[in-house]
C-alpha positions as CSV (number, residue, x, y, z in Angstrom):
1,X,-3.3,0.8,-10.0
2,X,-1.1,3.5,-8.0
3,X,-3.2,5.5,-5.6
4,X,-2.0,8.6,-3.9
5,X,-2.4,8.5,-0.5
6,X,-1.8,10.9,2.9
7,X,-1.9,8.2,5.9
8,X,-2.8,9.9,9.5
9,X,-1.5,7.8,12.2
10,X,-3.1,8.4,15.3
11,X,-0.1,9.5,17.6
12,X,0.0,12.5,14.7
13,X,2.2,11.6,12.2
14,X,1.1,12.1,8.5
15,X,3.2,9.8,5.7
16,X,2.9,11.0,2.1
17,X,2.9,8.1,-1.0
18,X,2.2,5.7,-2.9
19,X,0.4,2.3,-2.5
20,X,-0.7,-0.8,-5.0
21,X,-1.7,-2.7,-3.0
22,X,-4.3,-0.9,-0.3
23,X,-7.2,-3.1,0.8
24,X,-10.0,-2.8,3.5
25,X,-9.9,-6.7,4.0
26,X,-6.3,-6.3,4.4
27,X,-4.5,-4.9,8.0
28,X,-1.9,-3.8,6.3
29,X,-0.9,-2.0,3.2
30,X,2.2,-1.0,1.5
31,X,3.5,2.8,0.7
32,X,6.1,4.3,-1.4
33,X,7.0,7.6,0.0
34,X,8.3,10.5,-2.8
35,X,12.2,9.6,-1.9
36,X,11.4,5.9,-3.1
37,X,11.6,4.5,0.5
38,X,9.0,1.4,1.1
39,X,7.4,1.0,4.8
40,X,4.6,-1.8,5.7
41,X,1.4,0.3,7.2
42,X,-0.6,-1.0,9.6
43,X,-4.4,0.1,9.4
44,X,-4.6,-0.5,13.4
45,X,-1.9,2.3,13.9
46,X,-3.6,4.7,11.7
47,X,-6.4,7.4,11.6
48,X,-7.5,7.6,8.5
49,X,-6.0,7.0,5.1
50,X,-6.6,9.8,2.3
51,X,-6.9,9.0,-1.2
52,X,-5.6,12.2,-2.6
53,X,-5.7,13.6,-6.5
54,X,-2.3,15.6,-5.7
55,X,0.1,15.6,-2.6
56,X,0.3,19.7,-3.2
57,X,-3.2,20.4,-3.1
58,X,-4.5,24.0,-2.9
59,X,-4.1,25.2,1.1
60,X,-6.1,28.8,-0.5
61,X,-9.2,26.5,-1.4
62,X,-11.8,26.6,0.9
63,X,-13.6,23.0,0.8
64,X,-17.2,23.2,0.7
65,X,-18.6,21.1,3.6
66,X,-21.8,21.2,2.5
67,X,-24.0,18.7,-0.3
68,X,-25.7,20.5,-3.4
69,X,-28.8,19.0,-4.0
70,X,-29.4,15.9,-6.1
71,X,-25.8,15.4,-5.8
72,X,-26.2,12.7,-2.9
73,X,-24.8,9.1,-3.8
74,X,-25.2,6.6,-0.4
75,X,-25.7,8.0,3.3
76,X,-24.3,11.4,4.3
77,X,-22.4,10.6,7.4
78,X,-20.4,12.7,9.9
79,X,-17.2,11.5,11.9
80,X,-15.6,13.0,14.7
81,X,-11.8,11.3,15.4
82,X,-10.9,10.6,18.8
83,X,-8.3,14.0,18.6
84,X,-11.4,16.0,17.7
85,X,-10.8,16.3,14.4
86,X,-14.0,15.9,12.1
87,X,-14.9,14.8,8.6
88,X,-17.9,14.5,6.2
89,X,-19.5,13.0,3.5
90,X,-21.1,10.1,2.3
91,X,-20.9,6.2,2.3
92,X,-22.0,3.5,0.7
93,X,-20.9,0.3,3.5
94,X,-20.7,1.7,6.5
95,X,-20.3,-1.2,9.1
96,X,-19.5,-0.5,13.1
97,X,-18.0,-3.8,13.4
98,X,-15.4,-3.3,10.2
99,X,-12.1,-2.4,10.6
100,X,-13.3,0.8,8.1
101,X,-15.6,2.6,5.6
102,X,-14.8,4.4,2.8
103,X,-16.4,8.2,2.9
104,X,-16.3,10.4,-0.2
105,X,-16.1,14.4,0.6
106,X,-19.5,16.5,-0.5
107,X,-17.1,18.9,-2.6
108,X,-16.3,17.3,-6.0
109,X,-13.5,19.9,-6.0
110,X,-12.0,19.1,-3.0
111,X,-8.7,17.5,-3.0
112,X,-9.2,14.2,-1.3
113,X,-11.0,11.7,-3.8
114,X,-12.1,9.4,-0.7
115,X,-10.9,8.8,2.7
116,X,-10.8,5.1,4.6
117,X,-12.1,6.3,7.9
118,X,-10.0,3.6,10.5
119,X,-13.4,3.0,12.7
120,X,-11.3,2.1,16.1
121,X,-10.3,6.1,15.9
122,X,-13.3,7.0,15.5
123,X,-15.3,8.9,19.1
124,X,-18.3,9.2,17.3
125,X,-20.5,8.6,14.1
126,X,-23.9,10.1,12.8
127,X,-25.7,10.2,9.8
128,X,-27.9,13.1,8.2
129,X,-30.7,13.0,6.4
């Protein structure tokens, strides 16, 4: 199955594409970019890796960053990356000692399906109730 995906690398560059072959027990991936150009991605280079429904999106929307109750599958977790930059949702595996967790976004609207949070580029972790 294709997956649309935005990869962060941590020095700052963001790579738009495709991948088939994207696995967390994997270091690497592979990723089709829109000009058909192929590159070998390495997870400990990266940030985070966005599973996206479109690489437009909507840059008016406003994602809600907040649950609505009952709507609460796994732990609701809050990540800040080491550039400051901070996401939130909820995961089902999270595990210090893996390469990464998956966390799904609290807006079903939202634009990013899931993201696979690189936990090396992570400064810190915590978990709501």
């Amino acid at each position: 199955m294709e997956n649309k995906v935005v990869a962060h690398f941590r020095d700052g560059r963001v790579v738009k594409g495709a991948t088939m072959n994207f696995s967390p027990a994997r270091d690497r991936f592979h990723l089709t970019t829109p000009d058909g150009k192929t590159a070998e991605v390495m997870l400990k280079e990266l940030k985070a890796v966005f599973f996206v429904k479109s690489f437009a999106g909507n840059r008016a929307y406003r994602e809600k960053k907040s649950f609505a109750s009952g709507q609460v599958m796994g732990r609701k977790i809050r990540c800040e990356f080491a550039d400051g930059e901070v996401i939130a949702g909820t995961t089902q595996a999270y595990d210090a000692t893996r390469v990464g967790f998956f966390i799904v976004p609290p807006d079903p609207i939202s634009n990013n399906a899931r993201v696979f949070v690189i936990s090396s580029a992570t400064k810190s972790v915590s978990f709501d109730s």
